[in-house]
MDTraj code that builds the backbone (N, CA, C; nanometers):
import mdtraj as md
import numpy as np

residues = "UNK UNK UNK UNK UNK UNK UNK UNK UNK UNK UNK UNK UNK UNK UNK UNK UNK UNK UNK UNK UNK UNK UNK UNK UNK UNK UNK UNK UNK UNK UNK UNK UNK UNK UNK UNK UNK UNK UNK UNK UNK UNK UNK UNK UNK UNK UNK UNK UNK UNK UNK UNK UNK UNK UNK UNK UNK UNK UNK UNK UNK UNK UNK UNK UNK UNK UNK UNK UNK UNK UNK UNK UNK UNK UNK UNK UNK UNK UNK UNK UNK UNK UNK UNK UNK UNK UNK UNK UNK UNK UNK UNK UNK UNK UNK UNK UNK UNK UNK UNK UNK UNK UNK UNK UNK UNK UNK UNK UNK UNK UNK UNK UNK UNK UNK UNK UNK UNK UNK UNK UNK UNK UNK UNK UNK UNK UNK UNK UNK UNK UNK UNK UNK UNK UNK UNK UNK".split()
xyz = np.array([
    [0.0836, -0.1178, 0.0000],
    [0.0000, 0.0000, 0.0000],
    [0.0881, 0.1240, 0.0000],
    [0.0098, 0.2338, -0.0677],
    [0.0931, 0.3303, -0.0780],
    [0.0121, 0.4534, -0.0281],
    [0.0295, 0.5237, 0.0484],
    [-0.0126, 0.6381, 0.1002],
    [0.0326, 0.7766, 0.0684],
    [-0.0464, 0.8583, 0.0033],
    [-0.0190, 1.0254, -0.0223],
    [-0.1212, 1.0739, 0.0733],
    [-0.0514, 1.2133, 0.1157],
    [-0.1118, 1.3105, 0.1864],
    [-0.0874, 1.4799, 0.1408],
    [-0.1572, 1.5441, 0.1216],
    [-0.1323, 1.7196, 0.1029],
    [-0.1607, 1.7644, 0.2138],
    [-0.0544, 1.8302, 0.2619],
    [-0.0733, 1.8745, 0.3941],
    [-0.0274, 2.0428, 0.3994],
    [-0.1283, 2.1199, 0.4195],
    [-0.0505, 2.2705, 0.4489],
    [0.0923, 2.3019, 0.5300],
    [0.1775, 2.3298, 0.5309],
    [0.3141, 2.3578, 0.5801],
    [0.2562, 2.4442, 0.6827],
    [0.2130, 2.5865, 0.6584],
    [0.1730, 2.6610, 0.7488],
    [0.1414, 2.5592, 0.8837],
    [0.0002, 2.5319, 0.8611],
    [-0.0549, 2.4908, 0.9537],
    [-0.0250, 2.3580, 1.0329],
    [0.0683, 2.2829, 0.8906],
    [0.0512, 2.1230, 0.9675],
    [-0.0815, 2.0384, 0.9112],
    [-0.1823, 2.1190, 0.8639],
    [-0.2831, 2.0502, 0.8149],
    [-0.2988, 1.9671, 0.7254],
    [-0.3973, 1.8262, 0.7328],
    [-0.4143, 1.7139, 0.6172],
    [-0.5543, 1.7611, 0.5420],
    [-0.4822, 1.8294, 0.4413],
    [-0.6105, 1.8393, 0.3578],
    [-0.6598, 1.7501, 0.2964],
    [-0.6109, 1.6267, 0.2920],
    [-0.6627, 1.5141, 0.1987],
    [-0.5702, 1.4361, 0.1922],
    [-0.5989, 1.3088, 0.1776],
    [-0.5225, 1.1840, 0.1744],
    [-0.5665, 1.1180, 0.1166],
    [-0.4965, 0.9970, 0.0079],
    [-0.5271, 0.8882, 0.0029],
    [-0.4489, 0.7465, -0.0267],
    [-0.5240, 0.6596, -0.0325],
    [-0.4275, 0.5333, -0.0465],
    [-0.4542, 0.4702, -0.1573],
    [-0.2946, 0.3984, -0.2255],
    [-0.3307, 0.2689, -0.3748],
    [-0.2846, 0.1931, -0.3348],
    [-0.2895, 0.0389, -0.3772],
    [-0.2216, -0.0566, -0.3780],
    [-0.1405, -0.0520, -0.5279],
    [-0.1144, 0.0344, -0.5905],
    [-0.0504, 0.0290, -0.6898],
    [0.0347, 0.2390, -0.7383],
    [0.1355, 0.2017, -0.7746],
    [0.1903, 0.2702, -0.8113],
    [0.1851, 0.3918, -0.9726],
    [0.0387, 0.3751, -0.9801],
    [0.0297, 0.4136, -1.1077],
    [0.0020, 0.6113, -1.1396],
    [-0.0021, 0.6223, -0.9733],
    [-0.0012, 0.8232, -0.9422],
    [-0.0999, 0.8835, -1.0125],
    [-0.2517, 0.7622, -1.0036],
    [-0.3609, 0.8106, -0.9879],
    [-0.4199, 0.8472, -0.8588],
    [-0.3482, 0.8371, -0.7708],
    [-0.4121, 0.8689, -0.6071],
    [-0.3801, 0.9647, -0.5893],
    [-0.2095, 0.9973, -0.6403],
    [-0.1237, 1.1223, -0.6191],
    [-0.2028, 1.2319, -0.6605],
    [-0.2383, 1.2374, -0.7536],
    [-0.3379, 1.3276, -0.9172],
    [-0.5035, 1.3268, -0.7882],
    [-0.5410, 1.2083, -0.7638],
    [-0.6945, 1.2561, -0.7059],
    [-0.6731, 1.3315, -0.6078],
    [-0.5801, 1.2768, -0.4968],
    [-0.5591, 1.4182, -0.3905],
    [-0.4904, 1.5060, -0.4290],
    [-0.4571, 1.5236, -0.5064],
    [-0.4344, 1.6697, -0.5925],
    [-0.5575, 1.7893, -0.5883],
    [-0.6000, 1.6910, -0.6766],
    [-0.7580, 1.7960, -0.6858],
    [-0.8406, 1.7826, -0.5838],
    [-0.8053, 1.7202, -0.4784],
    [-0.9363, 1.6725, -0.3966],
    [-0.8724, 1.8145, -0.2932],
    [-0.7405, 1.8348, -0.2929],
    [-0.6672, 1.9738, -0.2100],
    [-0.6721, 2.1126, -0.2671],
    [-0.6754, 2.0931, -0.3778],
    [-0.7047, 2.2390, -0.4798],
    [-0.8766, 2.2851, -0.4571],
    [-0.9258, 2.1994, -0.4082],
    [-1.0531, 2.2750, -0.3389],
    [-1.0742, 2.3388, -0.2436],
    [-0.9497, 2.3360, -0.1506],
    [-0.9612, 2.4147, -0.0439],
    [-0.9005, 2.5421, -0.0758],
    [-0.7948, 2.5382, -0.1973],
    [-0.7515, 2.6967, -0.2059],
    [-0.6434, 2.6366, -0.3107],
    [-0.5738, 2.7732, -0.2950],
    [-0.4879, 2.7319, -0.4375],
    [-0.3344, 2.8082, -0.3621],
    [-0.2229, 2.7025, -0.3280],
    [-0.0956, 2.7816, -0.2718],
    [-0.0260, 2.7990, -0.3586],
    [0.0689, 2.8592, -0.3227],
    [0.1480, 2.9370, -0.3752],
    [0.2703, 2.8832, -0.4663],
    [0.3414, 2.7418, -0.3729],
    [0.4416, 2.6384, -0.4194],
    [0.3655, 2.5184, -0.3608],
    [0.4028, 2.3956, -0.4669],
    [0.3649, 2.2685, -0.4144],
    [0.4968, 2.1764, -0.3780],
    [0.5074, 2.1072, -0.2744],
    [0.6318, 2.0787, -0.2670],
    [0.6149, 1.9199, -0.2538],
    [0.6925, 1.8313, -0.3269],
    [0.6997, 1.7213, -0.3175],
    [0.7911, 1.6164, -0.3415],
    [0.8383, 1.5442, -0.3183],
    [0.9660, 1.4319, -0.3925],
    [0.9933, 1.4265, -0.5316],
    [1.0944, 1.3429, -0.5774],
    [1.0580, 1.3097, -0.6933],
    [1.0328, 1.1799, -0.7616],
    [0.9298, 1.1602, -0.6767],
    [0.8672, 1.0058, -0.7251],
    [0.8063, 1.0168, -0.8470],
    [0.7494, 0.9354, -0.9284],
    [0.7589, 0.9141, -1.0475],
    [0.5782, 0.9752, -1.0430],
    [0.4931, 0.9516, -0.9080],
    [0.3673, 0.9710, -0.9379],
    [0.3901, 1.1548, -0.9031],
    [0.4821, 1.2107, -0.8721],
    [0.4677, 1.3228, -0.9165],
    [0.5420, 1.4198, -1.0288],
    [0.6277, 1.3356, -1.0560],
    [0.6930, 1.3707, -1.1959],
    [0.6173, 1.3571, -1.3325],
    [0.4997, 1.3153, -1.2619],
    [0.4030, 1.2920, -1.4014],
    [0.3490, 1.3573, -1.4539],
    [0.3383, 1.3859, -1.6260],
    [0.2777, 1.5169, -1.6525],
    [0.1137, 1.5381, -1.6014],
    [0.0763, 1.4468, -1.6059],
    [-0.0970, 1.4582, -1.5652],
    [-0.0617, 1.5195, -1.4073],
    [0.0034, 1.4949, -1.3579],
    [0.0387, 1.5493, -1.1772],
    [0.1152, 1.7429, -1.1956],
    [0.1843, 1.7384, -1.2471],
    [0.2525, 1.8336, -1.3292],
    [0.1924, 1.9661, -1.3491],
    [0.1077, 1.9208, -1.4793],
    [0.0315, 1.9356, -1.6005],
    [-0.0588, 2.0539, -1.4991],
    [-0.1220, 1.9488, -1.4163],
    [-0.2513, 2.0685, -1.3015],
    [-0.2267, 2.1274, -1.2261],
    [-0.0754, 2.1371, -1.1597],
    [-0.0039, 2.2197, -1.0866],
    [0.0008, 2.3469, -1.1648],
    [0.0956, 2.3437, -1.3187],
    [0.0881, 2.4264, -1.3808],
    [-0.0610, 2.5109, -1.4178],
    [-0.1585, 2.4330, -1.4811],
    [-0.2545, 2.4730, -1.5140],
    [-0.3498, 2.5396, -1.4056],
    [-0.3170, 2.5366, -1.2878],
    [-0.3309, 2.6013, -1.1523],
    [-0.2524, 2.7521, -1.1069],
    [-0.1412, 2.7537, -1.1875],
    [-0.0530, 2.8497, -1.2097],
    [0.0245, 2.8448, -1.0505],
    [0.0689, 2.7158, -1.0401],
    [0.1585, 2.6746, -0.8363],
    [0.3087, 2.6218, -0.8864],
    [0.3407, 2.7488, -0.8406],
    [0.5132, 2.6463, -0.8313],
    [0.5412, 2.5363, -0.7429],
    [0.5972, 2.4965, -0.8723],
    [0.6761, 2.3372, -0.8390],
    [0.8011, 2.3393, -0.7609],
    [0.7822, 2.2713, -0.6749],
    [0.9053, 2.2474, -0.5876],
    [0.9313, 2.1117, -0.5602],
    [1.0421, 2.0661, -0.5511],
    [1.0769, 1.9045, -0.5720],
    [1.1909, 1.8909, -0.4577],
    [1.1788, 1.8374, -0.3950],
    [1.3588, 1.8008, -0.2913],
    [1.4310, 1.7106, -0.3712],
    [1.5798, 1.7314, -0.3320],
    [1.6788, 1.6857, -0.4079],
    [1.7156, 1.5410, -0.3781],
    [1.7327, 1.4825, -0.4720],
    [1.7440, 1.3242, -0.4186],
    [1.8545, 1.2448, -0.3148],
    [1.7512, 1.2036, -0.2449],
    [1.8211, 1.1380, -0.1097],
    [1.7781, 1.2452, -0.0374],
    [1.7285, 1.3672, -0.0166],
    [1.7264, 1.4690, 0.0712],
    [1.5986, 1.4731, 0.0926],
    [1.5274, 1.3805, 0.2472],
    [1.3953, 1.3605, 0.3106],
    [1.4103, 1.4861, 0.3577],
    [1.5515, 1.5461, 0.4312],
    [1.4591, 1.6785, 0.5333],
    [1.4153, 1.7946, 0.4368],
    [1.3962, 1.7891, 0.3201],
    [1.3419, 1.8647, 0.2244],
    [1.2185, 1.8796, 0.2608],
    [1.1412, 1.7724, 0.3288],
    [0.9849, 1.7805, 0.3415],
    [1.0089, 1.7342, 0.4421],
    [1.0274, 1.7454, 0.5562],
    [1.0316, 1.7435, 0.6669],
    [0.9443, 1.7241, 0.7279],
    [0.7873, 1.8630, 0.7113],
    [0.7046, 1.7889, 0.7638],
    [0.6273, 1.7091, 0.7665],
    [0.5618, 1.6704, 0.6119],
    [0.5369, 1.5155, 0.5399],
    [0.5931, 1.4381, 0.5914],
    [0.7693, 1.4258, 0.6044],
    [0.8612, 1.2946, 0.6821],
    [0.8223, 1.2871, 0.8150],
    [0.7918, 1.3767, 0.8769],
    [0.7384, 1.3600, 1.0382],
    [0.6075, 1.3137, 1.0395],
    [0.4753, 1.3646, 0.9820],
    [0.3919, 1.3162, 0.9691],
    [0.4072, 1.1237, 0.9369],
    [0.4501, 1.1360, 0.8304],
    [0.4793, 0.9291, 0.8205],
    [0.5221, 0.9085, 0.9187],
    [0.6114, 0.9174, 1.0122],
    [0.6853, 0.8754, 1.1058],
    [0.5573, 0.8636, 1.2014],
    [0.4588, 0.9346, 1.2018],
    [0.3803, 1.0049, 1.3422],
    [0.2813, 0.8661, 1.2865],
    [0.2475, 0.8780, 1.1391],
    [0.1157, 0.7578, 1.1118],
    [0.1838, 0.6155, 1.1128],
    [0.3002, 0.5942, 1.1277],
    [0.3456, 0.5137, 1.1023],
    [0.3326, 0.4454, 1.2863],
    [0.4055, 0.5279, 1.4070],
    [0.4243, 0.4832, 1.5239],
    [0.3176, 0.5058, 1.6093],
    [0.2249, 0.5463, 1.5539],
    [0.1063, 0.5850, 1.6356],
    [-0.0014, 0.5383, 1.5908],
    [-0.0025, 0.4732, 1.4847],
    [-0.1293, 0.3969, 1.4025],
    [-0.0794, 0.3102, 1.3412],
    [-0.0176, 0.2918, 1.2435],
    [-0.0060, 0.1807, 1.1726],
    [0.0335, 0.0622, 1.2448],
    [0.1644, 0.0653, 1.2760],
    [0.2820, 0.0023, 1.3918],
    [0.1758, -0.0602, 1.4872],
    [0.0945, -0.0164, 1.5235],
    [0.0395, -0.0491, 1.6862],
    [-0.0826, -0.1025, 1.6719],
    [-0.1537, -0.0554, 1.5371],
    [-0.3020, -0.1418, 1.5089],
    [-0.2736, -0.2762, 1.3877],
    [-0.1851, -0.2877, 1.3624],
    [-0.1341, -0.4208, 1.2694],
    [-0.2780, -0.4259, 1.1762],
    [-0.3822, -0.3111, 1.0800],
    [-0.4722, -0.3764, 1.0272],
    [-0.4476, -0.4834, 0.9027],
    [-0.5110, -0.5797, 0.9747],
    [-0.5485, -0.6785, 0.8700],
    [-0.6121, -0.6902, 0.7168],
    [-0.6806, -0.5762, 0.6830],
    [-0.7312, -0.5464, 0.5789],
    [-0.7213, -0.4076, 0.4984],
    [-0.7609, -0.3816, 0.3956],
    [-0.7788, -0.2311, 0.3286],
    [-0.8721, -0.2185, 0.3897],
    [-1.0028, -0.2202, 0.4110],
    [-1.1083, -0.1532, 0.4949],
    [-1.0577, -0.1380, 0.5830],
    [-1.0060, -0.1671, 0.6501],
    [-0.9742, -0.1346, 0.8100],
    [-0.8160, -0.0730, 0.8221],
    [-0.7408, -0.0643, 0.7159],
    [-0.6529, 0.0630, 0.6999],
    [-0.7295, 0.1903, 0.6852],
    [-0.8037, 0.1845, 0.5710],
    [-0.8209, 0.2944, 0.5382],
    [-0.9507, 0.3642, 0.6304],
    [-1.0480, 0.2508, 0.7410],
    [-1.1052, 0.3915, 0.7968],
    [-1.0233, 0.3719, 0.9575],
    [-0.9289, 0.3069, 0.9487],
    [-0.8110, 0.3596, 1.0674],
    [-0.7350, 0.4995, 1.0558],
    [-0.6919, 0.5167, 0.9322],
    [-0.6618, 0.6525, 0.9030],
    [-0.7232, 0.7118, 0.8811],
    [-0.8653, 0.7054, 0.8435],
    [-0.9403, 0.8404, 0.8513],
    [-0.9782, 0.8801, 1.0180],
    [-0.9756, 0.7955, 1.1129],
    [-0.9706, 0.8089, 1.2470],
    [-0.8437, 0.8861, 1.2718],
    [-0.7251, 0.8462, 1.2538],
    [-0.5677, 0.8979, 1.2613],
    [-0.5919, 1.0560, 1.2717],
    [-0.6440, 1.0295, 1.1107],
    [-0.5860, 1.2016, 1.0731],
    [-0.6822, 1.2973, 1.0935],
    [-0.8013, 1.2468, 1.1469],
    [-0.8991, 1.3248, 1.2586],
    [-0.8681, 1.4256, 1.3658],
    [-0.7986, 1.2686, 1.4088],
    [-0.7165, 1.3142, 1.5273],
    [-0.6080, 1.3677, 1.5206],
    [-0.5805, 1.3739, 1.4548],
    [-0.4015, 1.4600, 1.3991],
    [-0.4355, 1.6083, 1.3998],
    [-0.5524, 1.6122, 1.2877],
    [-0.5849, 1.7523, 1.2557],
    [-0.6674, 1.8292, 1.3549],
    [-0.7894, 1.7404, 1.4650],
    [-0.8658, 1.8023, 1.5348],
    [-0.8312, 1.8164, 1.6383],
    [-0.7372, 1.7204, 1.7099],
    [-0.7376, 1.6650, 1.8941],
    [-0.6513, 1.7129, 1.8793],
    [-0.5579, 1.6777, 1.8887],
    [-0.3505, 1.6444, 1.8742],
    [-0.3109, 1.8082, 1.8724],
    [-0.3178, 1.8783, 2.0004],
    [-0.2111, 1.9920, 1.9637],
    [-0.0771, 1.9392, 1.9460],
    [-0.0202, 2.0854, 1.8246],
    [0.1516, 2.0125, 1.8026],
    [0.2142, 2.1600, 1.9325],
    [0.3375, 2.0645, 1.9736],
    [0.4594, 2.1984, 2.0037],
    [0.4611, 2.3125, 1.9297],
    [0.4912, 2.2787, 1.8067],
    [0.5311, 2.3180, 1.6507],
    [0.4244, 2.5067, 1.6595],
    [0.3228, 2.4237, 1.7430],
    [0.1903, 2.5527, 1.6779],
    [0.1248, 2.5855, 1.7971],
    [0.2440, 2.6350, 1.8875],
    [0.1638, 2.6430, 2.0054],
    [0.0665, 2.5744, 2.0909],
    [0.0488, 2.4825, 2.0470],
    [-0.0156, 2.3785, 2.1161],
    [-0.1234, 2.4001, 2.1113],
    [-0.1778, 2.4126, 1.9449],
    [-0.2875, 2.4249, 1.9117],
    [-0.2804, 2.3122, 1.8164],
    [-0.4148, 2.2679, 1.7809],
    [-0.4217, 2.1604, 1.6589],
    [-0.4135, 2.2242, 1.5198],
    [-0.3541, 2.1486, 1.4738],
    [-0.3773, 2.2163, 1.3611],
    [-0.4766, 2.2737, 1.2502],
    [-0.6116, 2.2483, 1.2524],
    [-0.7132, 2.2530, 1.2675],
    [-0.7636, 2.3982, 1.3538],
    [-0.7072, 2.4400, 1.4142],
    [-0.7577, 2.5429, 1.4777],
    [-0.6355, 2.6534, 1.4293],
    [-0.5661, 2.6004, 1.3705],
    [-0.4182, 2.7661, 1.3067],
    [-0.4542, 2.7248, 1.1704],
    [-0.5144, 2.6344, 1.0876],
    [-0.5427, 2.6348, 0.9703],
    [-0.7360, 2.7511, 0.9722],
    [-0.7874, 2.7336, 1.0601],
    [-0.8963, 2.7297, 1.0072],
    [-0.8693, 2.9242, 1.0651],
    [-0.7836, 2.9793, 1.1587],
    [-0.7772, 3.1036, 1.1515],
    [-0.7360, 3.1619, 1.0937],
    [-0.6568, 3.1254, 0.9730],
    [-0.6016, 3.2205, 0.8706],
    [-0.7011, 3.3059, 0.8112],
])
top = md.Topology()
chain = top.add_chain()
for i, resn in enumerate(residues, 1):
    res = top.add_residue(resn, chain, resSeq=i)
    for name in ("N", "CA", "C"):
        top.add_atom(name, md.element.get_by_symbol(name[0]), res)
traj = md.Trajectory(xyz[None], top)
């Protein structure tokens, strides 16, 4: 399984997530647009995996008029807070609920990132959720 997330930098916020069992950066592309509904930023920043090197992934960034930003290879603290976030879904949900199935991954993480975005004050943000410094801008 493969997991994407768009997450505001500002805030820390998960605007959308989703999961494939396949590598084909049609998930990458749906939470694309499923995040361009909440607003339109300024730079998009992401790896350079192949599901975002793709022109259809690309293509709507541009046609959005959002600079592209890519970290340099081998260089995770480029996205730092994406890399913390995995780390956070990884030792705090995944790791510890062992789900047995795709149904029960995927509405485990929609529980997760509930709680990530609604409950969970960070240090990071005053010890507010993120959810509450996203939604005061």
């Amino acid at each position: 399984m493969d997991l994407v997330a768009v997450m505001d930098w500002f805030s820390r916020y998960v605007l959308t997530w989703q999961l494939s069992n396949t590598l084909d950066g049609a998930f990458c592309l749906a939470a694309l647009q499923q995040a361009l509904r909440y607003g339109k930023p300024e730079i998009f920043n992401t790896d350079q995996g192949v599901q975002f090197t793709a022109h259809a992934f690309t293509d709507t960034l541009k046609a959005a008029d959002i600079q592209i930003s890519m970290d340099g290879r081998g260089r995770a603290f480029d996205n730092i807070f994406n890399e913390r976030l995995w780390r956070s879904v990884k030792y705090e949900d995944v790791y510890v609920k062992e789900y047995t199935t795709v149904p029960a991954l995927e509405a485990g993480l929609g529980s997760y990132f509930h709680l990530y975005n609604d409950d969970r004050p960070h240090q990071s943000l005053a010890y507010h959720t993120p959810a509450q410094v996203y939604f005061a801008k």
